[in-house]
LOKEPA-297852 format. One record per residue (C-alpha): x, y, z; residue in three letters. Coordinates in nm, 4 decimals. Each point is the difference from the previous one (the first is absolute). Last residue first. Example, Ala and Ser with C-alpha at 12.3 -4.5 7.8 and 13.67 -1.06 7.14 Angstrom:
! residues 2
         px         py         pz   resn
     1.3670    -0.1060     0.7140    SER
    -0.1370    -0.3440     0.0660    ALA
! end
This chain:
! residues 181
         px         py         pz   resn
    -1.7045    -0.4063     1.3387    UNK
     0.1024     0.3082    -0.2223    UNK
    -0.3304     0.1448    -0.1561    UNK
     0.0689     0.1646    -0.3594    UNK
    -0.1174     0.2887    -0.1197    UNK
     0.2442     0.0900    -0.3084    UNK
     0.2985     0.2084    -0.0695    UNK
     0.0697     0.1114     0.3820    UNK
     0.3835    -0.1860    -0.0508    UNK
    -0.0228    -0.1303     0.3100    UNK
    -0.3321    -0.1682     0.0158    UNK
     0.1334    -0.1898    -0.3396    UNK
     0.2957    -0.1384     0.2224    UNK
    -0.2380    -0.1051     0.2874    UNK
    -0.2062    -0.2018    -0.2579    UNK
     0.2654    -0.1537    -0.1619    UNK
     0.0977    -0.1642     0.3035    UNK
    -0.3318    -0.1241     0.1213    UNK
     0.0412    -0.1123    -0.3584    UNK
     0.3006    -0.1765    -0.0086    UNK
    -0.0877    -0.1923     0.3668    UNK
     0.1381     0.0756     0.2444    UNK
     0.2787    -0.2662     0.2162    UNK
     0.3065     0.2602    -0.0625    UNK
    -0.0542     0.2790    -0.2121    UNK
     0.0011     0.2778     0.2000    UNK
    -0.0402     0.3458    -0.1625    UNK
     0.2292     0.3176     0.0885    UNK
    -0.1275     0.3044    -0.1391    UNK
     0.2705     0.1955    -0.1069    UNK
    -0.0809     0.4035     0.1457    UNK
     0.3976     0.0674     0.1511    UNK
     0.2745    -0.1888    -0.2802    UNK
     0.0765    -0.3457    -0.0546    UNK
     0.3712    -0.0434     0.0869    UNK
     0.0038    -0.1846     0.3044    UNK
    -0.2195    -0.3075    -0.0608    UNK
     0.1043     0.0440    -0.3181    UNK
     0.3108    -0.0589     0.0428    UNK
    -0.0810    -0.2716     0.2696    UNK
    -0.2645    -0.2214    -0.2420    UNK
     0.2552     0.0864    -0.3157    UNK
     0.2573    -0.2117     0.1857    UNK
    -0.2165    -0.2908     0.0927    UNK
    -0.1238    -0.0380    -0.3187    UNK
     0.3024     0.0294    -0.1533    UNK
     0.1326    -0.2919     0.2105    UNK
    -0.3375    -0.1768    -0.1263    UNK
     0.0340     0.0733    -0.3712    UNK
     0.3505    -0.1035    -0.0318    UNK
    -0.0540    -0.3524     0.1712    UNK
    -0.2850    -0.0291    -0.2295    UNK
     0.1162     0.0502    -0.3227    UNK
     0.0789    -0.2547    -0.1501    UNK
    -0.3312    -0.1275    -0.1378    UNK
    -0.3393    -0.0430     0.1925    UNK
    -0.0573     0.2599     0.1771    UNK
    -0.3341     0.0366     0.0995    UNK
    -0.0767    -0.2383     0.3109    UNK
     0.3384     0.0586     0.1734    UNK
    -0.0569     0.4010    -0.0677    UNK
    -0.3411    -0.0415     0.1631    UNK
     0.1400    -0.2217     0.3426    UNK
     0.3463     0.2763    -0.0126    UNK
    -0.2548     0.2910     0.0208    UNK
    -0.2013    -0.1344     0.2699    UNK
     0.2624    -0.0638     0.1971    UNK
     0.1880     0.3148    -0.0490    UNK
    -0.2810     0.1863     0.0974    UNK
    -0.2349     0.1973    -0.2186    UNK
    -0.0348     0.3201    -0.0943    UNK
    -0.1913     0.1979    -0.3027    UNK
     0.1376     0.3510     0.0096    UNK
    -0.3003     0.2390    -0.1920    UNK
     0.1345     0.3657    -0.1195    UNK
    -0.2417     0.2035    -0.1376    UNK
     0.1549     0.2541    -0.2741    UNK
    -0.1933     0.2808    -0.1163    UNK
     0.2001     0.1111    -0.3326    UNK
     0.0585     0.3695    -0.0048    UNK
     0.2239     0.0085    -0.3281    UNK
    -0.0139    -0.2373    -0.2141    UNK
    -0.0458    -0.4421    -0.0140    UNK
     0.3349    -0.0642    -0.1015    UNK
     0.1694     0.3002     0.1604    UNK
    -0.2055    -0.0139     0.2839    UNK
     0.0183    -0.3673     0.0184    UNK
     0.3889    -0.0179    -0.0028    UNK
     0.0602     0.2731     0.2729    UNK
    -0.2177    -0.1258     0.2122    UNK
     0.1830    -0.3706    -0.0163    UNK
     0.3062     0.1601     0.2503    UNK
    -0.2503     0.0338     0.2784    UNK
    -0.0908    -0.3748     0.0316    UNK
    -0.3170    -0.1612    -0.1046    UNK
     0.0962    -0.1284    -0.3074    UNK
     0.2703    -0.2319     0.1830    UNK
    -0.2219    -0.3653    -0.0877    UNK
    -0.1583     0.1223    -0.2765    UNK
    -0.3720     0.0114    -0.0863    UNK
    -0.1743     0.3033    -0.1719    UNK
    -0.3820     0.0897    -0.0118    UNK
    -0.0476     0.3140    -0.2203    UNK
    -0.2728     0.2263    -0.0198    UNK
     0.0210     0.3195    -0.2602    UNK
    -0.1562    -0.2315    -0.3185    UNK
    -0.0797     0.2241    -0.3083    UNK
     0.0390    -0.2393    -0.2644    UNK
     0.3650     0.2439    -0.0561    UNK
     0.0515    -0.0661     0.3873    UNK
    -0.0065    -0.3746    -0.0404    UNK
     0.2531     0.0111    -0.3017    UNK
     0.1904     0.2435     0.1689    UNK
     0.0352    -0.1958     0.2851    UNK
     0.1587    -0.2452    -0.2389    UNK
     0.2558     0.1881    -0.0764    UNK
     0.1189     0.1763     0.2987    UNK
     0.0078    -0.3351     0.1898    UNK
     0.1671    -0.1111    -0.2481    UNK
     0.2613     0.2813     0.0289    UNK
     0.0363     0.0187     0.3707    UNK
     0.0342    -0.4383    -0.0109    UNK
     0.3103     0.0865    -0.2682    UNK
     0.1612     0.2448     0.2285    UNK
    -0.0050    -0.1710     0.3191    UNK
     0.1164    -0.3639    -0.1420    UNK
     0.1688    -0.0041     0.3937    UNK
     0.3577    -0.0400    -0.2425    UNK
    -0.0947     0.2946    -0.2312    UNK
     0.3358     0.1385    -0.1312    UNK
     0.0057    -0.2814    -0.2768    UNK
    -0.3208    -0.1725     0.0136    UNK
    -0.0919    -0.2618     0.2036    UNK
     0.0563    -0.3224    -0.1816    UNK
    -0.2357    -0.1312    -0.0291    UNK
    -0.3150     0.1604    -0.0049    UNK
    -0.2834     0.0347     0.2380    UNK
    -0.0826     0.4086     0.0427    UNK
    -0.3435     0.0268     0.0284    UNK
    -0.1057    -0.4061     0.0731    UNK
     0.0272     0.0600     0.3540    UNK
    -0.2162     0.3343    -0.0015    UNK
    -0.3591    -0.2425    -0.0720    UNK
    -0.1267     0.2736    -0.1496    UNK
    -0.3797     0.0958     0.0310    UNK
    -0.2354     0.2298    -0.1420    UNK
    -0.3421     0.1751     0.1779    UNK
    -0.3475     0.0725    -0.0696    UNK
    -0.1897    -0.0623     0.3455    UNK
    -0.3343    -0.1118    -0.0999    UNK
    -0.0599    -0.1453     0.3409    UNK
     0.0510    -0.3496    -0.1150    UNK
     0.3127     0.0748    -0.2083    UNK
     0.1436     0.1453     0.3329    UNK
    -0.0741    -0.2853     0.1339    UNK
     0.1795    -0.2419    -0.2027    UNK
     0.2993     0.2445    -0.0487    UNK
     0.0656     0.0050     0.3961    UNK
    -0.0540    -0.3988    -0.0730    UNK
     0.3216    -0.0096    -0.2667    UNK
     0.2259     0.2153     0.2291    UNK
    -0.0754    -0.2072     0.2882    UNK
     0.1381    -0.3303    -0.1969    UNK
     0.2961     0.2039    -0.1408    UNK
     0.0894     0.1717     0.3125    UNK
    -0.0354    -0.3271     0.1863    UNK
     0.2690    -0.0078     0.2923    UNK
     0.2090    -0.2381    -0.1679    UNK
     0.2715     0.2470    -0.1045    UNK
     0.0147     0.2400     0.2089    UNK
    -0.2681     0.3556    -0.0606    UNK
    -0.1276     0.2504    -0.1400    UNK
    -0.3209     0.0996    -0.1632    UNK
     0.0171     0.3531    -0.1295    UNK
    -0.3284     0.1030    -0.1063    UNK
     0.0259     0.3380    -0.2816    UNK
    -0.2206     0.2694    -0.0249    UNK
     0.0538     0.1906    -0.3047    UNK
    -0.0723     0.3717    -0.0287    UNK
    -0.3488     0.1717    -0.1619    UNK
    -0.2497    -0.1621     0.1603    UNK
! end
């Protein structure tokens, strides 16, 4: 394989990116599947956003770029990324620079209702930040509802179990034989 492959899992807040993200990686490590992950949240978290770079844009693009590198210099081209708007068109540009030119990007939209979103938020938060997360939440779920682009795979979350879900996402990205339920 000569280009990267990158898995965009997208998604609200609450809808289990992180949780799915973590069992895709399970079961590609049982099938052999050599892969890296990044966890895109913790990219570009630092406060304050830098000068010029309110959406943190810029500084996410360049860690990105850095530690793919890393991955790509141990000769890694598979990588599994969570973030709730990586889906959307405007994040193409960032992992084709980061990850080179002609990246294969699979697009994965985990969904969930606002129910079940507001019941997992409820049981994670834990500081002050819960009223933020759910009207976010909520306003990410529309945009992207909208915004991602032709060929995302949408994935329910609601009531499944992670790796029913997991399973389905993996089946998606053609990487490994896997047997959605």
């Amino acid at each position: 394989m000569d280009h990267a492959e990158a898995l965009l899992i997208g998604g609200r807040a609450g809808v289990g990116k992180t949780t799915v993200g973590w069992e895709v990686s399970a079961l590609l490590r049982s099938a052999a599947v050599a892969h890296a992950i990044i966890d895109g949240d913790f990219m570009g978290q630092v406060h304050p956003a830098p000068e010029g770079d309110p959406h943190r844009a810029e500084i996410t693009e360049s860690n990105l770029t850095a530690v793919w590198a890393n991955f790509a210099r141990l000769g890694y081209r598979r990588l599994l990324y969570t973030n709730t708007l990586s889906v959307l068109p405007q994040a193409a540009g960032m992992f084709a620079r980061a990850l080179g030119g002609g990246v294969r990007l699979t697009r994965v939209l985990l969904t969930a209702s606002d129910a079940t979103a507001r019941e997992r938020l409820v049981g994670r938060e834990r500081g002050s930040e819960l009223e933020r997360e759910l009207e976010g939440s909520i306003r990410k779920a529309r945009l992207l509802d909208q915004g991602a682009p032709e060929g995302t795979v949408r994935v329910a979350t609601d009531g499944r179990p992670v790796v029913d879900i997991a399973r389905e996402v993996v089946a998606a990205t053609g990487w490994a034989s896997v047997t959605p339920r």
